[in-house]
Biopython code that builds the backbone (N, CA, C, O; Angstrom):
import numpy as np
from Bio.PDB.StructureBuilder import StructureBuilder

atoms = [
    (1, "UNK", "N", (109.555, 87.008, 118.894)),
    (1, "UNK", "CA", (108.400, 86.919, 119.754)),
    (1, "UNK", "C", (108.295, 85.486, 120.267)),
    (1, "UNK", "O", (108.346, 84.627, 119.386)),
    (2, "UNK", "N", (108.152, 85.050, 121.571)),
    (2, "UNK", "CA", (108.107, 83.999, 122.127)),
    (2, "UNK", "C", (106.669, 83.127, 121.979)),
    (2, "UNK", "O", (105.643, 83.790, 121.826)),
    (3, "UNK", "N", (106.581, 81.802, 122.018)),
    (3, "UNK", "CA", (105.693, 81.539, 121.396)),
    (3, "UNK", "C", (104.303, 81.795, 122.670)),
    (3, "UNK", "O", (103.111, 81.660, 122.392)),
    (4, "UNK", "N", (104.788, 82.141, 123.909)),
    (4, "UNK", "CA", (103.433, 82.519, 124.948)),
    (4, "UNK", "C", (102.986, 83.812, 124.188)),
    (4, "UNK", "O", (101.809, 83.762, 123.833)),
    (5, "UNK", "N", (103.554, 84.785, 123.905)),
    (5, "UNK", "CA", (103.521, 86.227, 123.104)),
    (5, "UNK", "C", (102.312, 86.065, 121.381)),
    (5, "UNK", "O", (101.382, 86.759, 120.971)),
    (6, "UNK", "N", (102.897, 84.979, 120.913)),
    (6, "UNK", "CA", (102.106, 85.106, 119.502)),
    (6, "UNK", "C", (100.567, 84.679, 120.232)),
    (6, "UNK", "O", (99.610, 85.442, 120.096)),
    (7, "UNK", "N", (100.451, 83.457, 120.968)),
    (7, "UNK", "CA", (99.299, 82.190, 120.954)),
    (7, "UNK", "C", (98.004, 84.296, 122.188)),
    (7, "UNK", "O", (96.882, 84.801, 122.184)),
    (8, "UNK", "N", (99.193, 84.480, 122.778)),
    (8, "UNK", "CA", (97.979, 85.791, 123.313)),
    (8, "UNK", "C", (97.565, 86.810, 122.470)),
    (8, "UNK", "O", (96.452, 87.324, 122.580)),
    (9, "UNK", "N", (98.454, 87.168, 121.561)),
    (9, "UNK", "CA", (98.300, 87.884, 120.174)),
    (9, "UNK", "C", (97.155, 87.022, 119.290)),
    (9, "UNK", "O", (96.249, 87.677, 118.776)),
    (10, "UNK", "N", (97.175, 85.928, 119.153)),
    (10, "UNK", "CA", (96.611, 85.245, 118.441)),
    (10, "UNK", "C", (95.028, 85.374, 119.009)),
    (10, "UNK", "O", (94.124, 85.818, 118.301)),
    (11, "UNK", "N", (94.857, 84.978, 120.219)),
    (11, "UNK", "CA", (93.597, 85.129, 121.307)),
    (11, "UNK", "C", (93.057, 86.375, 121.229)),
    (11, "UNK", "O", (91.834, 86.503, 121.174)),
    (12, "UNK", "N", (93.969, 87.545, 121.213)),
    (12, "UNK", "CA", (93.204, 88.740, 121.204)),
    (12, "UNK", "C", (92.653, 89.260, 119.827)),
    (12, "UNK", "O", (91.965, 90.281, 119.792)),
    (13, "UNK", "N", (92.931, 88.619, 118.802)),
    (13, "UNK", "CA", (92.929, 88.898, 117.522)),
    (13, "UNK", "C", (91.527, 87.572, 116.907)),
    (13, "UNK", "O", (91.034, 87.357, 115.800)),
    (14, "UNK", "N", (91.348, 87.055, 118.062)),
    (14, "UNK", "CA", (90.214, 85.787, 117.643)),
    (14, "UNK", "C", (88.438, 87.119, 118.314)),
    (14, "UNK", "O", (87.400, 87.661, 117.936)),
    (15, "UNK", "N", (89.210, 86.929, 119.295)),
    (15, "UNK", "CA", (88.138, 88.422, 120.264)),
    (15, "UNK", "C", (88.180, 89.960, 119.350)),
    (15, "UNK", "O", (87.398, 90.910, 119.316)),
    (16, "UNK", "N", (88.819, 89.822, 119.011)),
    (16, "UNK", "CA", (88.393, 91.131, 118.264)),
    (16, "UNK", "C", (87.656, 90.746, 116.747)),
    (16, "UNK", "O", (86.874, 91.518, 116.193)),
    (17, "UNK", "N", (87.949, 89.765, 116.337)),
    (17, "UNK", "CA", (87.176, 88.565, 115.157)),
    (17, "UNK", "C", (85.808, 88.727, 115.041)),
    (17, "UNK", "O", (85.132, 89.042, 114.062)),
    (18, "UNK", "N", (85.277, 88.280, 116.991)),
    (18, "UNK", "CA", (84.107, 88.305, 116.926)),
    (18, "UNK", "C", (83.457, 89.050, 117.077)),
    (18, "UNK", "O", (82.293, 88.841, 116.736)),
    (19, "UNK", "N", (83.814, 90.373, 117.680)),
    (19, "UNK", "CA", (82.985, 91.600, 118.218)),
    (19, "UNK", "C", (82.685, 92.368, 116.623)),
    (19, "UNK", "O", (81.643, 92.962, 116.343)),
    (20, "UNK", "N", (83.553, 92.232, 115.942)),
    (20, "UNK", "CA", (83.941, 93.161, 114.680)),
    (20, "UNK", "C", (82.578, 92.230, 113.828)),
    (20, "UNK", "O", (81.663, 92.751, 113.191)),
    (21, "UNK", "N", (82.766, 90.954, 114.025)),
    (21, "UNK", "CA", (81.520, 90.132, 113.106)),
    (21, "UNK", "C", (80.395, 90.677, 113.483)),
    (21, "UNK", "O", (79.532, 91.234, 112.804)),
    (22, "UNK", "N", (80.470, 90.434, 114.887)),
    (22, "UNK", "CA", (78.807, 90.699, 115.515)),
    (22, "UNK", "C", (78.110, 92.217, 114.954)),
    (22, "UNK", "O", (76.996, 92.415, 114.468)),
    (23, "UNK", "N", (79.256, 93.198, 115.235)),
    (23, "UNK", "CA", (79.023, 94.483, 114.771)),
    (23, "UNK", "C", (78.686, 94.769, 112.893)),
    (23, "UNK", "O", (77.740, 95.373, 112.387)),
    (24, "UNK", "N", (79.623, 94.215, 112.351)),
    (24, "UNK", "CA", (79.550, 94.262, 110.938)),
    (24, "UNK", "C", (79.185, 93.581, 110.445)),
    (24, "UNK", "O", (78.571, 93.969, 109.451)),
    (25, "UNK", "N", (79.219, 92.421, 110.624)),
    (25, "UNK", "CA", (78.911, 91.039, 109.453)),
    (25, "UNK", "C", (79.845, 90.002, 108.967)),
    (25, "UNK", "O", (80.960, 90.321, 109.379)),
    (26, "UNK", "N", (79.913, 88.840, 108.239)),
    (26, "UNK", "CA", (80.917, 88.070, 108.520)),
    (26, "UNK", "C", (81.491, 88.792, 106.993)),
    (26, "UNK", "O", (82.691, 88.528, 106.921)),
    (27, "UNK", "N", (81.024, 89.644, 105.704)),
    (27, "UNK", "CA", (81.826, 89.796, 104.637)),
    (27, "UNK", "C", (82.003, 91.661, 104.395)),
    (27, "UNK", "O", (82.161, 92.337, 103.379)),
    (28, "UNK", "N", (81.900, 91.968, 105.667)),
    (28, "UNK", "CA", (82.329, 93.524, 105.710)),
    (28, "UNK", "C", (83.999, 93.678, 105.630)),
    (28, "UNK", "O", (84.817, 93.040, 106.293)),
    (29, "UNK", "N", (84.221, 94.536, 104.796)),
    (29, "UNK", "CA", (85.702, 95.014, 104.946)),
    (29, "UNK", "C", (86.677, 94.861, 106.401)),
    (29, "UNK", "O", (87.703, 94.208, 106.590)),
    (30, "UNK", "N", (85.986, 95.640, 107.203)),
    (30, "UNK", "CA", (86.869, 95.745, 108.604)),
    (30, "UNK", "C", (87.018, 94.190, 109.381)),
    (30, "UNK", "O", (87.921, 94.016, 110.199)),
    (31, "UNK", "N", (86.091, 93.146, 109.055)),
    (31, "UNK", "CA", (86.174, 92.026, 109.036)),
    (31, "UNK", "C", (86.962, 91.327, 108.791)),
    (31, "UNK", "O", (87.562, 90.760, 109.704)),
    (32, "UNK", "N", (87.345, 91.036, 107.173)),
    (32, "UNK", "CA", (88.341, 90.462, 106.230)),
    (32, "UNK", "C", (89.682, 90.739, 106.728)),
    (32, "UNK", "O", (90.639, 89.979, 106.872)),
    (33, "UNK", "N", (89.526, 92.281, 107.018)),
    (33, "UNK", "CA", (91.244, 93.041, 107.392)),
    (33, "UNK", "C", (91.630, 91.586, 108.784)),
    (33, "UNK", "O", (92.543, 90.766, 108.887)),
    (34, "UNK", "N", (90.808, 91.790, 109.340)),
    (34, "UNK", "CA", (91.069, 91.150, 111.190)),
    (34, "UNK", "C", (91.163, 89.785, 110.830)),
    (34, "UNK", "O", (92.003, 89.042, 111.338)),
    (35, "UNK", "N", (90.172, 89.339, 109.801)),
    (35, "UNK", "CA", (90.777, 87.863, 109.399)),
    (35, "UNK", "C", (91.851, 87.386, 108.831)),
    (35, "UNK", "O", (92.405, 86.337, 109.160)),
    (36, "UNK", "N", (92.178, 88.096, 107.997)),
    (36, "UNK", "CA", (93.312, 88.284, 107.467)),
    (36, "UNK", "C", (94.813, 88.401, 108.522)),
    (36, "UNK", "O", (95.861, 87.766, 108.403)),
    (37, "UNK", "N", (94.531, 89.203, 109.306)),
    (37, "UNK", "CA", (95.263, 89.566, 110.486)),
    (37, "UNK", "C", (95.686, 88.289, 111.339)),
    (37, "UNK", "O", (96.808, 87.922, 111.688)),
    (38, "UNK", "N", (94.377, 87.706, 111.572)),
    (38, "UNK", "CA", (94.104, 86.549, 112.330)),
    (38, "UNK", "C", (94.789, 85.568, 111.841)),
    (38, "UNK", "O", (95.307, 84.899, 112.735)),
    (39, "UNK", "N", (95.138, 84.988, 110.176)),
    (39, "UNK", "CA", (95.782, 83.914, 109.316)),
    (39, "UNK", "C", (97.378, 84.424, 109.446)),
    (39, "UNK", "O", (98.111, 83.464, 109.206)),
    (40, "UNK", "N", (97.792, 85.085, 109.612)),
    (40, "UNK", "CA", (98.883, 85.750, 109.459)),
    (40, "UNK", "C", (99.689, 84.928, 110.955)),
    (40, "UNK", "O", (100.549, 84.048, 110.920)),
    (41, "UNK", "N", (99.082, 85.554, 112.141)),
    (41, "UNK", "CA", (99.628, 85.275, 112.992)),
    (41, "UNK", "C", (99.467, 83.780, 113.401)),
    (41, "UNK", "O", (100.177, 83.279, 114.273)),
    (42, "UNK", "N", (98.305, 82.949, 112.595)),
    (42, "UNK", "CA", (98.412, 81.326, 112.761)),
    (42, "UNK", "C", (99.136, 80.933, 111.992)),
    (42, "UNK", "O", (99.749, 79.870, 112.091)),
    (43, "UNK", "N", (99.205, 81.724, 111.070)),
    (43, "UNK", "CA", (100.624, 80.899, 110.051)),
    (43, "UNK", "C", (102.027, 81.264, 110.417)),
    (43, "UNK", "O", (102.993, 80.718, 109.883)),
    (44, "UNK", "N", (102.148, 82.326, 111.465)),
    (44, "UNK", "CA", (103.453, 82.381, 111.589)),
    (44, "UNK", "C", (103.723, 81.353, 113.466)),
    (44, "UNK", "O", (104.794, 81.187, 114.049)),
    (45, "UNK", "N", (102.642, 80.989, 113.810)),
    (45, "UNK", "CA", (102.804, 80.176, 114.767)),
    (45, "UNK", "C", (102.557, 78.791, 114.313)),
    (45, "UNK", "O", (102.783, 77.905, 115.138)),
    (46, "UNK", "N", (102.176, 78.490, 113.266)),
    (46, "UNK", "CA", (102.178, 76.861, 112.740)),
    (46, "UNK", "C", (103.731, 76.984, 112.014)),
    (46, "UNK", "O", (104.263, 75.879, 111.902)),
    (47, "UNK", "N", (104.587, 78.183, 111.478)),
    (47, "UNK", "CA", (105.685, 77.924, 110.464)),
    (47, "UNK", "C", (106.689, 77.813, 111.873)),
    (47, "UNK", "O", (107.694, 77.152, 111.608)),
    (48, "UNK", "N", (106.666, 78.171, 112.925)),
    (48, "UNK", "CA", (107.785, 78.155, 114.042)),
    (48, "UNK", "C", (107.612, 77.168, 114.614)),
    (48, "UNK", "O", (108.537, 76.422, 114.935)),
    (49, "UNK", "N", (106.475, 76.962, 114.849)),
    (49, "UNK", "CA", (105.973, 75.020, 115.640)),
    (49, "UNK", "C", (106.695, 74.013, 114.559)),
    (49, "UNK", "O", (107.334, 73.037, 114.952)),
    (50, "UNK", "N", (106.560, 74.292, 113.321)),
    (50, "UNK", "CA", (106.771, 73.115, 112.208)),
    (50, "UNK", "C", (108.417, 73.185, 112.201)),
    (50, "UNK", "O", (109.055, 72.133, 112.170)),
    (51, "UNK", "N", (109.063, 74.426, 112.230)),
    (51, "UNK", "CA", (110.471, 74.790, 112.119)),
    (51, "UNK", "C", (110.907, 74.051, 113.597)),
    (51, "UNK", "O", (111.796, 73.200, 113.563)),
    (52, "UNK", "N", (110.336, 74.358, 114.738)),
    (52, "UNK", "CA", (110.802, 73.495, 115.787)),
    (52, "UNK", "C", (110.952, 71.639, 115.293)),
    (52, "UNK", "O", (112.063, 71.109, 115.320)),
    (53, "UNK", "N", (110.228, 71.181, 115.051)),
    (53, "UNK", "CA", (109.853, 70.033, 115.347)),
    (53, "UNK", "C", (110.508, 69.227, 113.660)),
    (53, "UNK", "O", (110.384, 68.022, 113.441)),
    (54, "UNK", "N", (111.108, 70.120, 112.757)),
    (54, "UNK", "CA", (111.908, 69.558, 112.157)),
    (54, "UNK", "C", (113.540, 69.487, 112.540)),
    (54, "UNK", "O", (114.280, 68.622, 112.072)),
    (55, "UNK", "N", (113.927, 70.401, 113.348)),
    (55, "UNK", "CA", (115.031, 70.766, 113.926)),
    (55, "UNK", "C", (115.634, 69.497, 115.026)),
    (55, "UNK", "O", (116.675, 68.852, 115.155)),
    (56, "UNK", "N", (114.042, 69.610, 115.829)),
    (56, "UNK", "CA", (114.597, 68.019, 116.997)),
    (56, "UNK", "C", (114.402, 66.935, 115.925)),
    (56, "UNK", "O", (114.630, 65.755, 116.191)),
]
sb = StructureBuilder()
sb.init_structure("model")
sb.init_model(0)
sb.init_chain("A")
sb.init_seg("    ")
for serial, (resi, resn, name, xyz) in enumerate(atoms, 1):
    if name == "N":
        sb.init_residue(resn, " ", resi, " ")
    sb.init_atom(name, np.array(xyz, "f"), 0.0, 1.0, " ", f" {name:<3s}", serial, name[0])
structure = sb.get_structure()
C-alpha cells in the first residue's frame, strides 16, 4: 500500500473515530474496536516512514 493509500485510510478511520464517539461514547466497545483500528494503521505508517529514513 502506497503511503498516499494508508495516510487516506488513516483519515477515514479518524472520521469514523468521531461519529462512532459522538454516537456511543468515548469507552463503548464499537469505539475501542475503531481505535484500535485507528493505532494499527499509525503504526504501520510511522514503522514504513521510520524503515524509509533508516535506509537513506
Amino acid at each position: 500500500m502506497s503511503k498516499e493509500q494508508l495516510l487516506l485510510k488513516i483519515e477515514q478511520k479518524r472520521t469514523e473515530l468521531v461519529e462512532i464517539v459522538l454516537k456511543h461514547g468515548f469507552t463503548a466497545t464499537p469505539t475501542i474496536k475503531v481505535s484500535q483500528d485507528l493505532d494499527n494503521l499509525l503504526n504501520q505508517y510511522n514503522t514504513g516512514k521510520s524503515e524509509k529514513s533508516l535506509s537513506n
